[in-house]
FIRO-722024 format. One record per residue (C-alpha): residue in three letters; x, y, z; residue number from 1. Coordinates in pm, 1 decimal, padded with zeros to 6 digits. Example, Ala and Ser with C-alpha at 12.3 -4.5 7.8 and 13.67 -1.06 7.14 Angstrom:
["ALA", [01230.0, -00450.0, 00780.0], 1]
["SER", [01367.0, -00106.0, 00714.0], 2]
***
This chain:
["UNK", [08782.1, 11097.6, 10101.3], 1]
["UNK", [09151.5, 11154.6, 10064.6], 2]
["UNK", [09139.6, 11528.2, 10095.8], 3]
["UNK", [08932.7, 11795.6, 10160.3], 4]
["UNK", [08917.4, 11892.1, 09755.0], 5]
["UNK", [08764.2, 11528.8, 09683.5], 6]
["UNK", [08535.6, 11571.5, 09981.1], 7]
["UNK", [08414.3, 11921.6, 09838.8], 8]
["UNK", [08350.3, 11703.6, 09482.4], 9]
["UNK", [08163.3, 11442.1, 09672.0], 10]
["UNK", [07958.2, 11676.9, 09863.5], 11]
["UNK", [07868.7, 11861.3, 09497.1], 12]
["UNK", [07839.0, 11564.5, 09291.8], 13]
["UNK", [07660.3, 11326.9, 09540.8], 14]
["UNK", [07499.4, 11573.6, 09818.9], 15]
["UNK", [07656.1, 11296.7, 10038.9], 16]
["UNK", [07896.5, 11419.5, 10376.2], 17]
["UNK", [08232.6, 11222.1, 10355.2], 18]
["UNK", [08517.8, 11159.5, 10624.6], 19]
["UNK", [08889.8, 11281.4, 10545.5], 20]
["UNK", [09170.7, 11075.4, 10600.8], 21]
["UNK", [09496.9, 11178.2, 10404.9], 22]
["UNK", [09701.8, 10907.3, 10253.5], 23]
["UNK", [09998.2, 10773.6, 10393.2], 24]
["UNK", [10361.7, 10859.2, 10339.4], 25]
["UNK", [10616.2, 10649.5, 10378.6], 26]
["UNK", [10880.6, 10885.6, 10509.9], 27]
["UNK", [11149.5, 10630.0, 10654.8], 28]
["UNK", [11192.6, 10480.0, 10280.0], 29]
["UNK", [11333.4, 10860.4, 10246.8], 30]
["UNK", [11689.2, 11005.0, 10252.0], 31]
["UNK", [11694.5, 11314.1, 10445.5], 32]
["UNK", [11916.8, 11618.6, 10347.4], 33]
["UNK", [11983.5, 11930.8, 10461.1], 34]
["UNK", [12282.8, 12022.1, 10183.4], 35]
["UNK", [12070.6, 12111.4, 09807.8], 36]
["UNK", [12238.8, 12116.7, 09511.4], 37]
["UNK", [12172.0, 12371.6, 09208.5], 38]
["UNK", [11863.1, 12207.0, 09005.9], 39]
["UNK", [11483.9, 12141.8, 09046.4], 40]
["UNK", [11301.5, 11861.4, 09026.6], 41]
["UNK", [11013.5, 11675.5, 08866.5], 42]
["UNK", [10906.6, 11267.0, 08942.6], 43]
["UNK", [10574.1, 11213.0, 08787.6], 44]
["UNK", [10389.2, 10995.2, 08533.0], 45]
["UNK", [10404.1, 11262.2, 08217.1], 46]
["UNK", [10064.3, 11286.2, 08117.7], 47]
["UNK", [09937.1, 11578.6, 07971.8], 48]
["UNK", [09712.5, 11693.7, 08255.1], 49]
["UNK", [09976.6, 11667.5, 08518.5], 50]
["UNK", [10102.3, 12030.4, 08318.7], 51]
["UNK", [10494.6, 11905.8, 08390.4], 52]
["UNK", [10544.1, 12103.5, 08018.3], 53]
["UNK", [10494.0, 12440.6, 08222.7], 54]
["UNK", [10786.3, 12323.8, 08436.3], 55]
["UNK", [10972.3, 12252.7, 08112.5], 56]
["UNK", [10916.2, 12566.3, 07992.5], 57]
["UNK", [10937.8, 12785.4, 08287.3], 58]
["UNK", [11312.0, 12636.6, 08345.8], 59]
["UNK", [11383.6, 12699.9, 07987.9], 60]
["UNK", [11268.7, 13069.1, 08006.4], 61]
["UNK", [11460.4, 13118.5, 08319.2], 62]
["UNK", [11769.7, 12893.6, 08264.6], 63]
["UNK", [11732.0, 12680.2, 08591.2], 64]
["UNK", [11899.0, 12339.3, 08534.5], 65]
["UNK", [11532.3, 12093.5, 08567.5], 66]
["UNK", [11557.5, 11705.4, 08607.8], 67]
["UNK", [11210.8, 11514.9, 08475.3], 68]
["UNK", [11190.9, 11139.2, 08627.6], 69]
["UNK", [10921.7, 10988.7, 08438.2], 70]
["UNK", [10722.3, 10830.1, 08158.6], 71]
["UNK", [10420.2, 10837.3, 07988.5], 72]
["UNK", [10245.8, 10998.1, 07637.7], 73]
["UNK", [10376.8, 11344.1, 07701.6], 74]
["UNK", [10751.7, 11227.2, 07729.2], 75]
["UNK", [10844.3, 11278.0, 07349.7], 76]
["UNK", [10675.2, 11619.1, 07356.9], 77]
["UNK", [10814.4, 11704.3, 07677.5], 78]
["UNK", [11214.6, 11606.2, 07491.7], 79]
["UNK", [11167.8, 11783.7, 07189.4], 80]
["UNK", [11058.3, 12132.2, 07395.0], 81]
["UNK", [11320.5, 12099.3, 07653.5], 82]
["UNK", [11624.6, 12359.4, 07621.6], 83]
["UNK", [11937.9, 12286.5, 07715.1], 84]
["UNK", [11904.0, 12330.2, 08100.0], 85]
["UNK", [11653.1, 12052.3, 08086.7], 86]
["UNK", [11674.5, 11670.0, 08122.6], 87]
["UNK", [11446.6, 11395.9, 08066.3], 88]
["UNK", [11554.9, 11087.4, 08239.5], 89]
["UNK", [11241.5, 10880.6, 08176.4], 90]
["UNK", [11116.1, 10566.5, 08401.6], 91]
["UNK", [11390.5, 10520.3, 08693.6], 92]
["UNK", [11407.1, 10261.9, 08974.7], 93]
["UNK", [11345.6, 10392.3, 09304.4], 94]
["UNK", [11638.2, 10412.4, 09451.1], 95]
["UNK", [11756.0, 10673.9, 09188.7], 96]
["UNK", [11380.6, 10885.1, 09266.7], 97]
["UNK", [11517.5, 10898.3, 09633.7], 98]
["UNK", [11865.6, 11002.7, 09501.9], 99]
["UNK", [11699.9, 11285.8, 09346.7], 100]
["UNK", [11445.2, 11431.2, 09562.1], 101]
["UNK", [11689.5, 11397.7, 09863.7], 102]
["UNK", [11932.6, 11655.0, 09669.3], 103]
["UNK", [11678.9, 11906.7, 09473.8], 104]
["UNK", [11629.4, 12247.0, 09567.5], 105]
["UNK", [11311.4, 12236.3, 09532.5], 106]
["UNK", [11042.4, 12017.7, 09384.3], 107]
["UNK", [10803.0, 12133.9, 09109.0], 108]
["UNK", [10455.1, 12057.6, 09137.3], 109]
["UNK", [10258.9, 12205.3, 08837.7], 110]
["UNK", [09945.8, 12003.8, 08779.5], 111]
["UNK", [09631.1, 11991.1, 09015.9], 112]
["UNK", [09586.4, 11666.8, 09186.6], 113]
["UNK", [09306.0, 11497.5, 09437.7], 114]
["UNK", [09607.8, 11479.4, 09661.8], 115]
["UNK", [09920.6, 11422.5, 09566.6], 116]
["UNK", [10185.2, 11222.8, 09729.5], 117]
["UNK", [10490.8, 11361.5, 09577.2], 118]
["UNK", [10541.3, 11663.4, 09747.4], 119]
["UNK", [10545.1, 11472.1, 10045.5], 120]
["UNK", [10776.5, 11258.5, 09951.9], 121]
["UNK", [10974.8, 11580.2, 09842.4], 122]
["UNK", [10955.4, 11711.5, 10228.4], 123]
["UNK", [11035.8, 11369.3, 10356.8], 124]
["UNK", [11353.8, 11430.9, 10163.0], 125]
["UNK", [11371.0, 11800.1, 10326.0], 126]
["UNK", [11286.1, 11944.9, 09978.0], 127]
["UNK", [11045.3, 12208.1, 09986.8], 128]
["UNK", [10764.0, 12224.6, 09714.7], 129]
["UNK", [10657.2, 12519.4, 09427.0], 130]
["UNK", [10367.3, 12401.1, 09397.4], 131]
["UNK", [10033.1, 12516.9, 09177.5], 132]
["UNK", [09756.7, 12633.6, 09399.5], 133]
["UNK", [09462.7, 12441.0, 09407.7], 134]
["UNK", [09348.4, 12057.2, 09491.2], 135]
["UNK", [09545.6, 11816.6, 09721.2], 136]
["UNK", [09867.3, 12061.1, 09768.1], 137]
["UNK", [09709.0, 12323.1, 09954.2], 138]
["UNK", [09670.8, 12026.0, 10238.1], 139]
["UNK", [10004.7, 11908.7, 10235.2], 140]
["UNK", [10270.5, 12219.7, 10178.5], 141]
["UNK", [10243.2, 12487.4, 10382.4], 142]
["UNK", [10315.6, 12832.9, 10217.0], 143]
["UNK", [10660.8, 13003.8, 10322.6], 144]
["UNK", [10714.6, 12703.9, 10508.3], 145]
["UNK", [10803.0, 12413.1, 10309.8], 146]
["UNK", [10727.6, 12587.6, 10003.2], 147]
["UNK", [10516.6, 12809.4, 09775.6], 148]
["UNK", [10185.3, 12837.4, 09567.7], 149]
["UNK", [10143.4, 12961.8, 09243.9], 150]
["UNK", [09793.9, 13068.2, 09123.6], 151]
["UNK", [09719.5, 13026.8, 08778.5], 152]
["UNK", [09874.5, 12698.2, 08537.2], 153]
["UNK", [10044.1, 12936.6, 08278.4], 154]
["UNK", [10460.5, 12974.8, 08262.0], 155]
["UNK", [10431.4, 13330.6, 08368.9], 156]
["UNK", [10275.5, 13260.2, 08698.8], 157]
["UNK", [10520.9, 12935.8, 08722.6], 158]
["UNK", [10843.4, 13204.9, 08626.3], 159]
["UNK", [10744.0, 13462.7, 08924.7], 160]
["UNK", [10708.3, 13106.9, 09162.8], 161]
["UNK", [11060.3, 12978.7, 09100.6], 162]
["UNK", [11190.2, 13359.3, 09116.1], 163]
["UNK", [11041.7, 13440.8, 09462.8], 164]
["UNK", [11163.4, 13106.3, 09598.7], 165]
["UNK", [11504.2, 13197.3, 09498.1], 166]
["UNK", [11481.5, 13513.0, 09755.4], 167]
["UNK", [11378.7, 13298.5, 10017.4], 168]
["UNK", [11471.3, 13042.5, 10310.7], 169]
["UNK", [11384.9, 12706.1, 10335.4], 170]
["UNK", [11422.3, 12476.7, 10672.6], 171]
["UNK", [11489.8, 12090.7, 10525.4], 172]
["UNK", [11404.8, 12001.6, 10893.6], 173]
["UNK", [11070.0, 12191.2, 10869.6], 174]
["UNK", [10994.1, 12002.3, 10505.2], 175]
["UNK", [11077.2, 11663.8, 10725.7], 176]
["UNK", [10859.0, 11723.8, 11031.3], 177]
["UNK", [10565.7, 11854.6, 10807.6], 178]
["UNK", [10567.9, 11522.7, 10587.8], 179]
["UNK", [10646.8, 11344.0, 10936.9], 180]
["UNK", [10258.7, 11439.1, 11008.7], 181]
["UNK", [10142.7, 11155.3, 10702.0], 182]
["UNK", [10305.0, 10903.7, 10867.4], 183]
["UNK", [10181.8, 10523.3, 10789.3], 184]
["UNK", [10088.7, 10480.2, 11184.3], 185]
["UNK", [09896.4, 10786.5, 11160.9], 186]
["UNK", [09741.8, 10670.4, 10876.8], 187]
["UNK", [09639.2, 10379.7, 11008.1], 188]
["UNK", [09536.4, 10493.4, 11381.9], 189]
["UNK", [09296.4, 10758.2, 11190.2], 190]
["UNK", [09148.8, 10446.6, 10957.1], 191]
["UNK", [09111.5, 10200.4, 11290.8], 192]
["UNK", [08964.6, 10516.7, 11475.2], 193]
["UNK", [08687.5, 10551.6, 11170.5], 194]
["UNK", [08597.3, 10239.0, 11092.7], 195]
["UNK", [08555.7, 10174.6, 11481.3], 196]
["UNK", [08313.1, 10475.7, 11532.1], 197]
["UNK", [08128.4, 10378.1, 11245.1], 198]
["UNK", [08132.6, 09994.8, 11181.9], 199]
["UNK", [08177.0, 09895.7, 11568.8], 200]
["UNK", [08026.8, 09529.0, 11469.5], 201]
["UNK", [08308.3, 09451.1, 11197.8], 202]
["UNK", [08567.9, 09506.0, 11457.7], 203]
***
């Protein structure tokens, strides 16, 4: 499984035990800064379960200038509800995703994912995460560390995130070393380490 939240599902679903082994980030195809500039940030496919219209909205409630990289059904919804602090760029090549996440001041992470490889590419950048609650996050950002939780998907919840993270600290260098610990070569010791316990005669 790629995280314990799919394991839990396969152990429900299937009565079956299952083996964790995160997914790999590629954290040298990152630009690392510790200087933020004044705007959050959103890089996802915009589909309506990924809930990026509660980051639209909480940024037009509260003013905060929001940058959406991205396509998919939700992005002509997703223009006509964004205020003026809010920008869709649509589908960008990567070198402009690694632009971005490398000078956010935070990353928004509103929807509730198996595991999610975004906000580690967010910490790879030394960007820390607000991130909802549940699913793949809560194995990959570590609260008051390299970023925040909020608990329920509504814009209230998503407000009081982005306001407490404005009274806090963040340590870039922390976000880098936590998204250092997805690493490809850990990634694929762990997978050579499994598949070595448990299908010796392939190997």
């Amino acid at each position: 499984a790629n995280s314990e939240f799919v394991k839990n599902r396969i152990k429900s679903c299937y009565n079956r035990e299952s083996v964790v082994i995160h997914p790999p980030c590629s954290v040298d195809d990152f630009e690392f800064k510790e200087s933020k500039e004044d705007f959050y940030l959103v890089i996802s496919a915009l589909t309506p379960y990924k809930r990026i219209d509660l980051a639209v909205e909480a940024c037009n409630r509260l003013r905060k200038k929001l940058i959406v990289i991205g396509s998919g059904s939700e992005e002509s919804r997703l223009k006509e509800i964004a205020g003026p602090t809010v920008t869709i760029l649509g589908q960008q090549p990567f070198h402009i995703l690694v632009d971005h996440y490398s000078r956010a001041k935070a990353f928004l992470f509103p929807g509730l994912e198996d595991f999610g490889i975004t906000p580690l590419e967010a910490m790879a950048s030394g960007t820390p995460v607000i991130a909802f609650g549940e699913g793949g996050a809560l194995e990959t950002v570590v609260q008051d560390e390299t970023g925040i939780f909020f608990d329920k998907q509504n814009v209230e919840r998503f407000c009081s995130a982005i306001e407490k993270f404005e009274s806090l600290t963040f340590d870039p260098v922390i976000c880098r070393r936590r998204a250092s610990e997805f690493r490809p070569e850990i990634f694929r010791s762990k997978i050579k380490g499994f598949l070595t316990q448990s299908y010796p005669s392939i190997l």
